[in-house]
Each structure stands twice: as C-alpha cells, then as structure tokens.
C-alpha positions as CSV (number, residue, x, y, z in Angstrom):
1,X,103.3,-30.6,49.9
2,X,104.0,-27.0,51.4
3,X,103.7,-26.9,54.9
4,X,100.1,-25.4,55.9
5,X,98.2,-26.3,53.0
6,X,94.7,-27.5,52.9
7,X,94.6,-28.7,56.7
8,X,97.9,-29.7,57.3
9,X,99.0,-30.5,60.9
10,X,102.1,-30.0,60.7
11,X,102.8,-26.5,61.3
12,X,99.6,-24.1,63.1
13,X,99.5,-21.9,60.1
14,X,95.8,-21.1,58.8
15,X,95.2,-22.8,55.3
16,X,92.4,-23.4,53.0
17,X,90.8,-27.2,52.9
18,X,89.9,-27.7,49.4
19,X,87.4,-30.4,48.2
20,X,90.3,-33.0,46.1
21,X,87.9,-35.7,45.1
22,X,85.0,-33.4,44.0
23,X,87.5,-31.7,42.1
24,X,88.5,-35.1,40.8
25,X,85.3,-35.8,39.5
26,X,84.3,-32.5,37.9
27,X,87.7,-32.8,36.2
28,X,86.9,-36.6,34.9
29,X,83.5,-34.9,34.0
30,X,84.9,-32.0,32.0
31,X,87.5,-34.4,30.2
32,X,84.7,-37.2,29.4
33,X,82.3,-33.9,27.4
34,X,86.1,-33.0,25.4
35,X,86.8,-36.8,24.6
36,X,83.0,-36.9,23.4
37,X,83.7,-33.4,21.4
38,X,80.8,-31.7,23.6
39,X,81.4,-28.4,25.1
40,X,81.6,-28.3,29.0
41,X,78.1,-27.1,30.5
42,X,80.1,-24.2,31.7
43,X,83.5,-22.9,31.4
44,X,83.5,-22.0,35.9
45,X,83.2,-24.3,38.2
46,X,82.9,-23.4,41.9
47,X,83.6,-25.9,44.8
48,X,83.4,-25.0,48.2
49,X,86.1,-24.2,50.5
50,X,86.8,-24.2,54.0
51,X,89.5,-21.8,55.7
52,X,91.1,-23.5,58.6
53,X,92.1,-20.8,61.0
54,X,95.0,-21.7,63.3
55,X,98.0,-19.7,65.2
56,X,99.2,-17.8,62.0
57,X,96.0,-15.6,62.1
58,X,94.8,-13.3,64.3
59,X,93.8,-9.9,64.9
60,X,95.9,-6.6,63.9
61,X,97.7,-5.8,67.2
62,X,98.2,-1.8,67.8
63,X,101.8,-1.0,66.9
64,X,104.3,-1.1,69.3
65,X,102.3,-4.0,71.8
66,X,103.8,-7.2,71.7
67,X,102.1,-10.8,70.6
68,X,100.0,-12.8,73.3
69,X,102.4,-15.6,74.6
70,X,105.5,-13.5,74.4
71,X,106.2,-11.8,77.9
C-alpha cells in the first residue's frame, strides 16, 4: 500500500479514509443484480469520505518565508 493512503500512520502526509467494506458490499450488491441479469438501480454510487489532514497540508506560505519548524 502507498505510503499515506486512506489513514496510514506511517508517514504524516494528509490522505483520504475511504469506506472498504461498504464498498465491499455495494460491489457484492451490484455483481448479485448482473449474475441475476437485472440492471444495477443506478450506474453511480457515492460513499462517503473522510480527508485526514496531517503535516503534508497546510496553508500557502508568502514566497520567500520559510516553513514553521525550520529555523
């Protein structure tokens, strides 16, 4: 898994936690309507995310100032 993806500890880089096992299921959902030759009840799906802000993000510094932690 890349480092800093959905919540990883590893590294303090900002990510984006995404929802695995409802995304499992609507998956399993979608497949079980195909197997059964019946159309999906729609063609989106949207699952909620979360953005997990960490180190990596902050805000736009003036040009020419240095970053906080760096004197």
């Amino acid at each position: 898994m890349p480092a800093g993806r959905d919540g990883a500890d590893c590294l303090p880089l900002s990510a984006v936690r995404q929802p695995f096992e409802e995304l499992g299921h609507e998956a399993t959902r979608v497949l079980v309507h195909m197997a059964e030759a019946r159309p999906p009840a729609s063609s989106r799906i949207e699952l909620a995310t979360e953005l997990v802000l960490r180190t990596s993000t902050s805000v736009r510094r003036p040009v020419g100032t240095e970053p906080v932690g760096t004197e």
